[in-house]
C-alpha positions, 0 to 999 in steps of 0.5 A: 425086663432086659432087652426091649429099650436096647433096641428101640429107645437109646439116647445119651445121658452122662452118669451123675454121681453124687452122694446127698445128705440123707434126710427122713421125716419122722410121723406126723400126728393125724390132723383134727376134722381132717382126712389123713393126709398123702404122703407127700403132704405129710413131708410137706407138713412136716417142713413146718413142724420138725424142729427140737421136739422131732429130734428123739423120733428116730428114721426108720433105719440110717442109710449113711452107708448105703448112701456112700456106697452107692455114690461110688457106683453110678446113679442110684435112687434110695429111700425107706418107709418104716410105716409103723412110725410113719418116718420115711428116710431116703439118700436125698436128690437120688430118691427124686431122680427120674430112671426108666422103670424097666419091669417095676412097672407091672406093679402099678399096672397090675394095680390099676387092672385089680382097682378098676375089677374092684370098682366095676369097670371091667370085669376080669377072666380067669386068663387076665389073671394067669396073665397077670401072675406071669407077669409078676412072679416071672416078670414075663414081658409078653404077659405085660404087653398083652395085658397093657393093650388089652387094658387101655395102653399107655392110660393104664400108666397115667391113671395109677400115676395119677391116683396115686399122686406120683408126681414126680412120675412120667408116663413113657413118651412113646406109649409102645413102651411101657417099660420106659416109664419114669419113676423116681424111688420116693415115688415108688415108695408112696405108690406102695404105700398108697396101696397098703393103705387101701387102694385096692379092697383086701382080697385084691391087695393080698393077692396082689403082693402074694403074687409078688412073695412068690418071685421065680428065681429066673425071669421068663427071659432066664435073667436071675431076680434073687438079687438086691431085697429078693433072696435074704432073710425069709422072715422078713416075708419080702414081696418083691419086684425087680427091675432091669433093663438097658440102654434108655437114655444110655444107661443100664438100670438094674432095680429091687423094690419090696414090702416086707418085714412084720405086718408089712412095715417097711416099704424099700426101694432101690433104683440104679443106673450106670453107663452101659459098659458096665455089665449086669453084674455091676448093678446086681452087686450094686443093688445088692450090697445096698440092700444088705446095708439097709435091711441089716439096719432095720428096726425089728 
């Protein structure tokens, strides 16, 4: 989404660039007589439990240099979930810093519109879908608005931060703008996760991220996606969702978040944001280059 916050929501914030220490949990085994646990409640577990004979369990890939890289370049939010081990791996204070969503956040409103179909809440016809794939495949901003005020406004937001427990998370502060959302990239990470995990019924879930495998290359508003996770390697079978926007809270945010890799393994999410002199193509190549650091050091 370019354009909607230029115009209704600028505010000033300094650009922070800092490069923290990378930390990763490695999995946790499941808990006796108890439900599985959040992943929040797993890094929370896990405090208690790393110690000498965590040191052989590896992360799911070494961001040191995107970490590096992406310090240099403006604020910048990186984290990594290898969910065949369990071990989640990110670039420390930048995966919990709070930007605006821009576009990522049709994800967690298609989400929330497919669970409440699933649970009989509402029922969903054949244009609320057309509406839906607009929005996602081609990031369509007319389609998320309809489909946001059809479907309860700013509740559709706070009921998927909520379900999926996404507290570091903000709802937008005038509810007209959906796209001012606040998600930190640790955030985004567990909502994919959550939903991997069943949130959604399988059918749903599959079209859902076969929705997102099925990315434009132009945006409805003509803005390129193949950048960041989008346009790399096709057998990692990405689905993705891409975000862009300016100038909330005086910044440019330009974000790439995908599930991909064999039976969905990796769940990657890359947030950004630098001042607004900067142009476009800053946080395209930003994004970029991170991914290719990332993706290059996979486990496959």
């Amino acid at each position: 989404m370019r354009g909607r916050a230029t115009a209704q929501a600028l505010c000033a914030l300094g650009l922070v660039a800092s490069l923290a220490v990378p930390i990763w949990t490695p999995a946790l085994p499941p808990l006796a007589g108890a439900e599985a646990t959040s992943r929040s409640d797993a890094l929370r577990l896990t405090e208690d439990v790393v110690g000498a004979d965590s040191a052989d369990i590896e992360p799911p890939v070494n961001i040191d240099a995107a970490s590096v890289y992406a310090a240099g370049r403006g604020t910048a939010g990186v984290a990594v979930l290898d969910r065949q081990t369990g071990s989640y791996v990110d670039n420390g204070a930048g995966a919990h810093t709070a930007m605006g969503s821009a576009s990522v956040i049709k994800v967690l409103m298609a989400e929330e519109i497919l669970h409440r179909a699933a649970v009989g809440q509402v029922q969903l016809a054949a244009t609320d879908y057309m509406r839906m794939e607009t929005m996602l495949v081609d990031s369509d901003d007319l389609a998320a608005s309809s489909l946001y005020n059809q479907f309860g406004g700013v509740t559709l937001i706070t009921a998927a931060l909520t379900r999926h427990e996404l507290t570091e998370s903000a709802a937008p502060i005038d509810p007209q703008y959906w796209g001012n959302t606040k998600i930190t990239a640790s955030d985004v990470v567990a909502f994919y996760d959550s939903v991997l995990d069943g949130s959604l019924p399988a059918p749903s879930r599959e079209y859902l991220f076969g929705l997102l495998r099925r990315l434009a290359p132009i945006a409805s508003d003509g803005f390129g996606q193949l950048f960041g996770l989008a346009g790399g390697d096709p057998t990692l079978n990405a689905a993705v969702k891409q975000g862009w926007m300016c100038c909330l809270d005086g910044v440019r945010s330009v974000h790439s978040t995908a599930v991909l890799g064999e039976q969905d393994r990796y769940v990657v999410v890359i947030l950004t944001q630098y001042p607004p002199s900067l142009p476009w193509e800053h946080g395209l190549a930003t994004t970029t280059e991170v991914a290719r650091l990332v993706l290059g050091g996979l486990h496959r």
